[in-house]
C-alpha positions in Angstrom: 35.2 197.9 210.7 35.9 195.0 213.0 39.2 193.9 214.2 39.0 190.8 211.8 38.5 192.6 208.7 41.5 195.4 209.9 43.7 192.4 209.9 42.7 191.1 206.6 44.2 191.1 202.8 41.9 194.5 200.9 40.7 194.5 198.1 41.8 197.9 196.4 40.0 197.5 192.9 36.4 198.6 194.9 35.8 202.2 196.0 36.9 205.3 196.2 40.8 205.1 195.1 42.1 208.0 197.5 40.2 205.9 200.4 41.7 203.1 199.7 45.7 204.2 198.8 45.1 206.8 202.2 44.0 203.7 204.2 46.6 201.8 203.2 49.1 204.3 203.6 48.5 205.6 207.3 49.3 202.0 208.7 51.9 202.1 206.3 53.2 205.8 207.1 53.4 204.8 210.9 55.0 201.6 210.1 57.8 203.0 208.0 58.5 205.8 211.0 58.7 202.7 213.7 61.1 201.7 211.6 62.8 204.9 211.1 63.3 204.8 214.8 65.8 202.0 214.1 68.8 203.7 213.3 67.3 207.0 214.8 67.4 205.5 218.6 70.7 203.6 217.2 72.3 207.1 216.5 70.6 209.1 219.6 72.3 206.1 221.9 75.3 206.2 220.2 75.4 210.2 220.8 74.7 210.7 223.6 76.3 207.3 225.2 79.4 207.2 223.6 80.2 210.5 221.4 80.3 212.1 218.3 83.2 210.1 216.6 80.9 207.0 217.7 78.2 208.8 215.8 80.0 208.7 212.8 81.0 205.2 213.0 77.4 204.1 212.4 77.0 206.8 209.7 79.7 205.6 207.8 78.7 201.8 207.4 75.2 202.7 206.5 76.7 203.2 202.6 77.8 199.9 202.7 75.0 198.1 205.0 72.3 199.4 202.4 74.5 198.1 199.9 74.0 194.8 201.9 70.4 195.0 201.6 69.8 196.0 197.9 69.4 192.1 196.7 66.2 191.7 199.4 64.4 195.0 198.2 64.6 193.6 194.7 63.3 190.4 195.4 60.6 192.0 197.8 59.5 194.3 195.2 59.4 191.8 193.2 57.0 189.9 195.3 55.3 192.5 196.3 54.1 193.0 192.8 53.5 189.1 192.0 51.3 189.3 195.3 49.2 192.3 194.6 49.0 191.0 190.8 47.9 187.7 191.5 45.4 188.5 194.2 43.9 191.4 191.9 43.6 188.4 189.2 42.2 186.3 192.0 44.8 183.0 191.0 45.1 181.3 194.1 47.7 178.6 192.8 49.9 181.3 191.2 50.0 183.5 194.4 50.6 179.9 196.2 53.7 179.6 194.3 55.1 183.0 194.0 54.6 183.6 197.9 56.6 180.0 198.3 59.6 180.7 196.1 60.0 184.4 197.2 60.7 182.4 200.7 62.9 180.1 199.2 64.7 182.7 196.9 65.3 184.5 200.0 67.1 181.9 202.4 69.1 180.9 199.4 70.6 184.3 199.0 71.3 184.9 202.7 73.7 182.0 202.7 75.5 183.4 199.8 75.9 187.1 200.5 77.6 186.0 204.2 79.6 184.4 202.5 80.7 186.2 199.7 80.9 189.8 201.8 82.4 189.1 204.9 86.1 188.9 203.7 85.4 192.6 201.4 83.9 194.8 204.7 87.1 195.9 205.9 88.9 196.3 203.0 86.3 198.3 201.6 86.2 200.6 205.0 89.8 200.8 204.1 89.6 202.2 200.7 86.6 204.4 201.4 89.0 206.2 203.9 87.1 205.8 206.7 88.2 208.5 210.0 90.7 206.8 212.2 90.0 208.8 215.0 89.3 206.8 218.0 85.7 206.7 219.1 86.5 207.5 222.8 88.6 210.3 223.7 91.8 208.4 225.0 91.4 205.3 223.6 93.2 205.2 220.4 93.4 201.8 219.9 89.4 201.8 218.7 88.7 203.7 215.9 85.4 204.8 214.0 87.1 202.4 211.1 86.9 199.4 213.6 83.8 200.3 215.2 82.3 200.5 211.5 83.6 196.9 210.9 82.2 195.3 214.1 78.8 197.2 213.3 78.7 195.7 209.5 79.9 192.7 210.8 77.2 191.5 213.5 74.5 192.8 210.5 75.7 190.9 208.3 75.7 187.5 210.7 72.0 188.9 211.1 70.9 189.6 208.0 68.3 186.9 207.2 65.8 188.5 210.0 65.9 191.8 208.1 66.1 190.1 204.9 63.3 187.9 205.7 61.1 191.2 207.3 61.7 193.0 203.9 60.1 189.8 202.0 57.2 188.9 204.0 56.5 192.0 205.1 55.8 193.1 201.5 53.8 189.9 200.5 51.8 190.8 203.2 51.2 194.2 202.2 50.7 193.3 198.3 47.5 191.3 199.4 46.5 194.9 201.0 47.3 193.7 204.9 49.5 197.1 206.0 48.2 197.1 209.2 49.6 193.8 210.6 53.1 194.8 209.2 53.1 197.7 211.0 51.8 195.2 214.3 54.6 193.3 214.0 57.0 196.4 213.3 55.8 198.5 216.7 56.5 195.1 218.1 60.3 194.9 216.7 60.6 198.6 217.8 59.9 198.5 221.2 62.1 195.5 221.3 64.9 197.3 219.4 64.5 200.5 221.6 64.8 198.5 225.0 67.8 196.8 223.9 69.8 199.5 222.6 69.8 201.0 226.1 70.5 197.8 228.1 73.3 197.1 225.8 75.0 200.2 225.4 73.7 202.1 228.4 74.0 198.8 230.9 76.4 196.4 229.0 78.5 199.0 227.6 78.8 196.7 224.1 79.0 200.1 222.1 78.1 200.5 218.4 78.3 196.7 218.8 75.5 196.5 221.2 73.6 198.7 218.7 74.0 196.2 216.1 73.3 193.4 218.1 69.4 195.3 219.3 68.7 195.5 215.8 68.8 192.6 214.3 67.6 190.6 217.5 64.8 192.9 216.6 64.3 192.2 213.1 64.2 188.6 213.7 61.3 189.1 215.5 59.1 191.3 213.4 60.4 188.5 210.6 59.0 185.6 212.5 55.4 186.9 213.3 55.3 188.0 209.6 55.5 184.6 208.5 53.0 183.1 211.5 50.4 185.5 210.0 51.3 184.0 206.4 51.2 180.6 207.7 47.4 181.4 209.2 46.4 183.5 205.8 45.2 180.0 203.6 41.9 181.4 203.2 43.7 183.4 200.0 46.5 181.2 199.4 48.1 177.6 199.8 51.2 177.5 201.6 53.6 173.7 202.4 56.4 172.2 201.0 55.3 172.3 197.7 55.0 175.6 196.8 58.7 176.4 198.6 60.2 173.9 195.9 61.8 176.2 193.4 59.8 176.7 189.6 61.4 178.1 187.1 58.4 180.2 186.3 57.8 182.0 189.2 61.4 182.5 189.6 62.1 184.3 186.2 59.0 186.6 187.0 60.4 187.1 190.4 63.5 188.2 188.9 62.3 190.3 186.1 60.2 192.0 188.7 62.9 192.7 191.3 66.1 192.8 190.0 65.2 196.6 188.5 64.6 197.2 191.3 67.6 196.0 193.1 69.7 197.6 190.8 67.8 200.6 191.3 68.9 200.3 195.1 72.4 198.8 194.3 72.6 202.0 191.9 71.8 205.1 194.7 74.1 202.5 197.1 76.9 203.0 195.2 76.7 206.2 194.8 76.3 207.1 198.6 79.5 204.3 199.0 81.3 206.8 196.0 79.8 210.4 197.5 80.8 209.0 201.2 84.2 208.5 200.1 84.0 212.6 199.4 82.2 212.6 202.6 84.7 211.5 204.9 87.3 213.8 203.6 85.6 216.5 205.6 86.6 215.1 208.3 84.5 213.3 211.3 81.8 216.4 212.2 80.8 216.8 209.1 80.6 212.8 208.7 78.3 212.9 212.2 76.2 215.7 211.2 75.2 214.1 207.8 74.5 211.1 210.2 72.3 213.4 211.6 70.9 214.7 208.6 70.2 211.1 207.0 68.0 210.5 210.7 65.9 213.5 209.4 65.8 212.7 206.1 64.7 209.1 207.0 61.3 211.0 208.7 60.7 213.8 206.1 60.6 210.8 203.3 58.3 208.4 204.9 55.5 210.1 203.8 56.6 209.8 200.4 58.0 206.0 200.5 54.7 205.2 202.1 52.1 206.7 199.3 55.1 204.9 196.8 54.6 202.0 198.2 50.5 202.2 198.7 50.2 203.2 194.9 52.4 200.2 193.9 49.6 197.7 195.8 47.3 200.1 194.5 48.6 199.3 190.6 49.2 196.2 191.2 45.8 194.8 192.3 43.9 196.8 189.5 46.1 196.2 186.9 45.4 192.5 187.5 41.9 193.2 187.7 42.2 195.0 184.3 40.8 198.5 185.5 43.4 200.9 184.2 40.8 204.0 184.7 41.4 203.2 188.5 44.7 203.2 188.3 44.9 206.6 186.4 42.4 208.0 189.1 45.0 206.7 191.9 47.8 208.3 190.3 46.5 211.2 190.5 44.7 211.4 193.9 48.0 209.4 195.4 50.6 212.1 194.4 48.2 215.0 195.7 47.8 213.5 198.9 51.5 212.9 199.2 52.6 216.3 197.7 50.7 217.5 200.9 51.9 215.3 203.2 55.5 216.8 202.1 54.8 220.5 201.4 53.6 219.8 205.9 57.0 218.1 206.5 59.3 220.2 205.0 57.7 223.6 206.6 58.4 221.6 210.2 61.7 221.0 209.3 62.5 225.0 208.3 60.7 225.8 211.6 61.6 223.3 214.6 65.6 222.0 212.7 67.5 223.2 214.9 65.4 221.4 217.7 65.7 218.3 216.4 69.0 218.1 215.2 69.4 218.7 218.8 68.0 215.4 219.7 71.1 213.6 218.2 74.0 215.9 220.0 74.6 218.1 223.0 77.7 220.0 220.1 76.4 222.9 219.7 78.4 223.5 216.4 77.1 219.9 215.0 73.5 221.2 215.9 74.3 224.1 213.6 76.0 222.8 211.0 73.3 220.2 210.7 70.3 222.5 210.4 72.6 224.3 207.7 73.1 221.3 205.2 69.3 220.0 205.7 68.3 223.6 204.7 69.6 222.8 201.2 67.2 219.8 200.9 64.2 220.6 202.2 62.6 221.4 199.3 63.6 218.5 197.7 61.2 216.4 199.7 58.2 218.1 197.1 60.4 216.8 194.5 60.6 213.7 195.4 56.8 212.9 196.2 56.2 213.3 192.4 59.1 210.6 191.9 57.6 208.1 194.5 54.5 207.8 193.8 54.3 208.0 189.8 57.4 205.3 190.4 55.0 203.4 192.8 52.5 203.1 189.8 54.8 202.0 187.0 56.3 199.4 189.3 52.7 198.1 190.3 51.7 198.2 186.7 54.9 196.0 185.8 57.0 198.3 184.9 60.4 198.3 187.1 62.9 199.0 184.1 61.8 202.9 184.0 62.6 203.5 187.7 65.5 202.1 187.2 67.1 203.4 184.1 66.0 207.4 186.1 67.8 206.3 189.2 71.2 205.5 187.2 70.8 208.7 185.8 70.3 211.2 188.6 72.3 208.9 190.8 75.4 208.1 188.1 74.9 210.9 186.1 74.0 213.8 188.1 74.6 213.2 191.4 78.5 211.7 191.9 80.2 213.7 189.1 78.2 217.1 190.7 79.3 216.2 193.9 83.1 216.2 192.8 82.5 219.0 190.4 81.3 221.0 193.2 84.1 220.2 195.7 86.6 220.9 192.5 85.7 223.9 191.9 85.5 225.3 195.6 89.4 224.1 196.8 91.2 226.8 198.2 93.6 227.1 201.4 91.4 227.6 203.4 89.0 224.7 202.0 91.5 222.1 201.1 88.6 220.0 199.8 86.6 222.2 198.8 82.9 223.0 200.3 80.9 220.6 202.4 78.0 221.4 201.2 78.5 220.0 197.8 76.9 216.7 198.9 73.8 218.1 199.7 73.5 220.6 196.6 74.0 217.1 194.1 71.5 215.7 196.0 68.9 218.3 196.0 69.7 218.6 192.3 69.3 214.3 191.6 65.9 214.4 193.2 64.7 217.3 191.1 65.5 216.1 188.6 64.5 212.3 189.2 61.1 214.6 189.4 61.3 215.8 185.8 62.1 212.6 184.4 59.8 210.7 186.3 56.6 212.8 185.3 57.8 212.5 181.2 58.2 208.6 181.5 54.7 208.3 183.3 52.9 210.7 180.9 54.4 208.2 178.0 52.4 205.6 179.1 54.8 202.8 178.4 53.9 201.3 181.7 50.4 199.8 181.0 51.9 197.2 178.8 53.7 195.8 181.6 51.3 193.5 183.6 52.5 190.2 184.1 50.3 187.0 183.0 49.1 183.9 184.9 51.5 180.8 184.6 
């Protein structure tokens, strides 16, 4: 394989189907790592730089900054699937189009989200009672609230480069490319990394510097993603006219996505909700599930990654019409992943304590760390059924059933076991009851999300869901 053809859109409807999903999903495993390391160097930074109480600044407006972000995964599932779809079907002009208004979906909602969010942030800080301890020891005049509102802040003046990273980035990978994604995302990371020293190692900018590193980064990884778009016409027209909006494209874009965004806006919500219960424990706990989410950011990549490989994977195929490739896929795609989990979650048992180390020199946060992550590390099995048998319905069309399973081990599950939990444990000595309720609802959400997902798949509703040529 020359370096041309590693750079190229792949057609996934010839060969071997494990080949194909494993060699899309290795770029596509390293990729989502890189960009792990985003808010994992943000946190180890803010750690070690600054303190604990700064840790749990960041934790705390990642709820809300996620929350930020859930209108961009929708409409970048959404082209994602147009993308792999089309080029499976081999319509130039209706890839044309779709890849044009996804762009110009995209800008339109960045100018209306910065302006519609920025006057809730601190309010909503406010009401999710936020720690008021100040971030340095001494200086009470800065607290984690006000270092979560500069943080969510400077993101949100930023949020068209990872808005725009999230879009292109997952055209580019529908058309099979996840090895130039995961180029321009090394690229990003490096950049992100060198930054997040110089300005809150050098500068001394704090959480605000962290911020700032990111999304200088992100604007970067989003403009080479749209150079190599620009210079991808070999597949695809791309000019003026296929940015002007069509009515079409856009309705399929939003039928696509918007279960999808919902499906993010719904697990957003609840984190907002269960971070509320959260902060109640007061601000170790609220660094050490900062910690914890850093982890759990690595231990699910493998499982994002085959999602996400299985949804190209569907997608292509299913526009190609060979629904005995995609049952083949499904199947070889969620063993490979199962694996790649059952691997993860034995390191985590065995080196925890070492990495939870990474984040904080406190030996008691190092400990109570490695305790909560205990309860979910078998959850990360769990939840490689649920990504990739997701992965195929949403290639195949079908985004409403992910959905519809999120809300209910997010909604109904989740939250109200959560409060259940902490209920039922209040005594003097645990005002609030146990901590570890918030892990336990989650371990029991993604089990469950497991269950659910395997009987919707096995239905088969999903193969009627392939979208049609304008």
């Amino acid at each position: 394989m020359n370096i041309k053809t590693l750079f190229a859109p792949a057609d996934m409807t010839q060969g071997a189907p494990w080949k194909s999903i494993l060699l899309f999903t290795v770029p596509m495993l390293i990729g989502n790592i890189a960009q792990q390391l985003y808010s994992t160097v943000d946190s180890i930074v803010v750690g070690k730089y600054i303190g604990d109480n700064a840790l749990s600044a960041v934790g705390s407006s990642l709820p809300i900054l996620n929350m930020l972000l859930v209108l961009f995964i929708g409409i970048s599932s959404g082209a994602t699937i147009m993308a792999s779809q089309y080029f499976g079907s081999k319509s130039r002009n209706d890839l044309s189009y779709s890849i044009g208004n996804s762009i110009t979906v995209t800008l339109i909602s960045c100018v209306a989200l910065i302006a519609i969010a920025a006057p809730f942030i601190r309010p909503l800080l406010t009401a999710l009672n936020t720690p008021t301890d100040p971030v340095v020891q001494g200086a009470a005049d800065y607290t984690v609230l006000d270092a979560c509102a500069d943080y969510l802040m400077i993101c949100l003046v930023g949020i068209a480069g990872m808005a725009f990273y999230n879009i292109l980035s997952g055209i580019i990978r529908g058309l099979g490319d996840s090895v130039s994604a995961l180029v321009y995302l090394l690229v990003a990371t490096v950049v992100n990394i060198i930054l997040d020293i110089v300005f809150v190692a050098v500068f001394s900018l704090g959480v605000a510097g962290v911020a700032w590193a990111t999304i200088i980064a992100q604007f970067i990884a989003s403009f080479l993603c749209l150079l190599k778009i620009i210079r991808m016409r070999e597949h695809f027209d791309f000019g003026i006219k296929y940015l002007k909006p069509v009515g079409s494209y856009i309705k399929t874009l939003i039928r696509l996505g918007l279960p999808s965004g919902i499906t993010q806006a719904i697990f957003s919500s609840a984190m907002i909700i269960v971070q509320s219960l959260t902060n109640q424990f007061g601000a170790q706990f609220v660094a050490a599930n900062v910690v914890i989410m850093r982890v759990d950011g690595f231990a699910m990549m493998p499982n994002f990654s085959f999602g996400t490989a299985l949804t190209t994977f569907a997608g292509q195929n299913v526009g190609a019409g060979r629904y005995d490739r995609v049952l083949k896929g499904a199947k070889q795609g969620t063993f490979m992943a199962l694996g790649f989990s059952v691997v993860l979650t034995a390191a985590i048992i065995i080196f925890g304590r070492f990495i939870m180390g990474i984040f904080t020199d406190t030996e008691s946060l190092v400990e109570m760390s490695y305790d909560l992550m205990l309860i979910l590390a078998f959850g990360y099995i769990a939840m490689a059924i649920t990504q990739s048998l997701s992965g195929i319905m949403r290639g195949a069309g079908d985004t409403i059933t992910p959905m519809w399973i999120s809300f209910a081990t997010s909604v109904v599950i989740r939250v109200p076991l959560a409060y259940i939990i902490s209920y039922l444990t209040i005594s003097k000595e645990l005002p609030h009851g146990i901590p570890q309720c918030i892990q336990i609802s989650l371990l029991a959400a993604w089990v469950s999300g497991a269950i659910l997902t395997v009987i919707f798949y096995a239905r088969g509703k999903w193969k009627t869901k392939a979208i049609k040529s304008n």
